[in-house]
C-alpha positions as CSV (number, residue, x, y, z in Angstrom):
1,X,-54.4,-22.9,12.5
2,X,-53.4,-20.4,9.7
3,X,-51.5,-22.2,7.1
4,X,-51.1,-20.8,3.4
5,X,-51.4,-22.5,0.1
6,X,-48.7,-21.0,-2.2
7,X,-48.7,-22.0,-6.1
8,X,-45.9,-23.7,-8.1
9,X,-43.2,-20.4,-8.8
10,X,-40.7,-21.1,-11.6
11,X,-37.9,-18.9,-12.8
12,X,-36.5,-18.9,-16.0
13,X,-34.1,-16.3,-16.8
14,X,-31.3,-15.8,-19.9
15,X,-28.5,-13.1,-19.4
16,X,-25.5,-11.9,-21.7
17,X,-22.3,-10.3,-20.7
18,X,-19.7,-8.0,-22.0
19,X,-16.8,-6.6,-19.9
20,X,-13.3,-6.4,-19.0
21,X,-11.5,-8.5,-16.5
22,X,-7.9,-8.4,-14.4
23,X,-5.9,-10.7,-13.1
24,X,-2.9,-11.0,-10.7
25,X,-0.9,-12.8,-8.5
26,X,0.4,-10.0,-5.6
27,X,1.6,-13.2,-3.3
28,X,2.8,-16.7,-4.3
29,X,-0.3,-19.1,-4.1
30,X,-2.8,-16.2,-3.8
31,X,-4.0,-15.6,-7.6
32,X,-7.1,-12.7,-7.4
33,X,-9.4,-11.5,-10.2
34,X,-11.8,-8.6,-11.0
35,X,-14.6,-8.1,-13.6
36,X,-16.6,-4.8,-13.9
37,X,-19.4,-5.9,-17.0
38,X,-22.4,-4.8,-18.7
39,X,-25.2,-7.4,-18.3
40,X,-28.4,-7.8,-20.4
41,X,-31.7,-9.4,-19.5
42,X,-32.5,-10.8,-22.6
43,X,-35.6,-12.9,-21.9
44,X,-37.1,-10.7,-18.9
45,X,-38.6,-12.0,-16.2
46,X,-42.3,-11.6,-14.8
47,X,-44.4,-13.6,-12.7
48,X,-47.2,-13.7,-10.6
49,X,-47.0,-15.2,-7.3
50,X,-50.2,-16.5,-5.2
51,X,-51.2,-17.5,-2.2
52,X,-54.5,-18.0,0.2
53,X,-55.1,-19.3,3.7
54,X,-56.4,-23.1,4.0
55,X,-58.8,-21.2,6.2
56,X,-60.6,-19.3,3.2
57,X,-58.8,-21.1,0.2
58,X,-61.4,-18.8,-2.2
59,X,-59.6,-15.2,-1.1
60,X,-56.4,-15.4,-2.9
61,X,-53.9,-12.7,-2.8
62,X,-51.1,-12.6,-5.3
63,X,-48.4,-9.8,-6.9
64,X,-46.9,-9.4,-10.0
65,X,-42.9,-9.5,-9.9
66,X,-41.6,-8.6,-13.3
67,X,-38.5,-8.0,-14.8
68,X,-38.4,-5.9,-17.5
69,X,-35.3,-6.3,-20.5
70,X,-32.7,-4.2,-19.4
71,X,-29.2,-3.2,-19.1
72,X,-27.2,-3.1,-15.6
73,X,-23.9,-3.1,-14.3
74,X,-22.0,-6.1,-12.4
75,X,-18.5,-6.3,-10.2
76,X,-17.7,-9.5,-9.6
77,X,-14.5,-10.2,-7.8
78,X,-12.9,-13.4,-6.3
79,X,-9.5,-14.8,-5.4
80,X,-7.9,-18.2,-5.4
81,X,-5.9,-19.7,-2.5
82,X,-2.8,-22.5,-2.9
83,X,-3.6,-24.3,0.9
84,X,-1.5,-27.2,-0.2
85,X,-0.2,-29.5,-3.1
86,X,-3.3,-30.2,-4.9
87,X,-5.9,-27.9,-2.6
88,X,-7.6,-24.4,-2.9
89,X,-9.7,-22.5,-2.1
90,X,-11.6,-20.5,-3.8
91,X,-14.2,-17.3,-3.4
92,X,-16.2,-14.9,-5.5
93,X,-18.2,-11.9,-4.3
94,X,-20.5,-10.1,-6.8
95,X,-23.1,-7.2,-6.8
96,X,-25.0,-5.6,-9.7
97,X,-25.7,-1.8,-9.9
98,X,-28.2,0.2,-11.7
99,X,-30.7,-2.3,-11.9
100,X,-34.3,-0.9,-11.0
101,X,-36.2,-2.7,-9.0
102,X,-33.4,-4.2,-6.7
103,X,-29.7,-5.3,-6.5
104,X,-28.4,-8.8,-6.9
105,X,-25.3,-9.8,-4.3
106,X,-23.9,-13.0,-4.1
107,X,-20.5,-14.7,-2.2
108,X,-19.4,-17.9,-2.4
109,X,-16.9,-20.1,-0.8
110,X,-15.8,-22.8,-2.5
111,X,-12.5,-25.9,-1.9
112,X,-11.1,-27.5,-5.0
113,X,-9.1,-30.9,-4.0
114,X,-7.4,-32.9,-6.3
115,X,-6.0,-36.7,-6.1
C-alpha cells in the first residue's frame, strides 16, 4: 500500500487591523454588525511542506507556501439573536479581498447561554 509520510507543519501568523464598524438593531432582539478593514501581515508567513511515500521514503517532494507582508481588505459581518431570557445566538461571516495568492472566508455559528 501507498501511504505518505508528511512532516510536522506549524503556522504562526501576527495580523493588525484598522477599520470602521456599524452597528444596529432594525428588530427587537436582533442586534447586526458590519466591519469593512484594512489588514496587515506583519510577520508573513512561509513554509515548506514535505512529504514522501513509505514505499520510497528517499524521493521527497515538497512546495514552498509563502506569505509575503502585505496589505488586504476584510468584511466581516455578523448578527446577534435574543432566542430567550438569557440565550443567543450568535454568527459572523467574513472574507478578505485583494490578497494575492488566495482569499480567506470564514462563518461561524455560535449559542451564548447564560445561568
Amino acid at each position: 500500500a501507498l501511504t505518505p509520510n508528511v512532516a510536522k507543519d506549524t503556522t504562526k501568523a501576527s495580523t493588525a487591523q484598522f477599520g470602521i464598524e456599524g452597528r444596529t438593531s432594525f428588530i427587537e432582539g436582533v442586534r447586526s454588525y458590519a466591519t469593512l478593514a484594512a489588514e496587515r501581515e506583519l510577520s508573513g508567513d512561509s513554509r515548506v511542506i514535505r512529504f514522501s511515500q513509505t514505499s520510497a521514503p528517499t524521493i521527497v517532494n515538497q512546495w514552498d507556501v509563502s506569505r509575503e507582508k502585505e496589505t488586504y481588505g476584510r468584511f466581516t459581518s455578523g448578527m446577534n439573536i435574543d432566542l430567550w431570557e438569557g440565550a443567543t445566538l450568535n454568527t459572523t461571516i467574513s472574507r478578505t479581498f485583494g490578497r494575492e495568492g488566495g482569499q480567506e472566508s470564514g462563518l461561524q455559528l455560535g449559542f451564548k447561554m447564560g445561568m
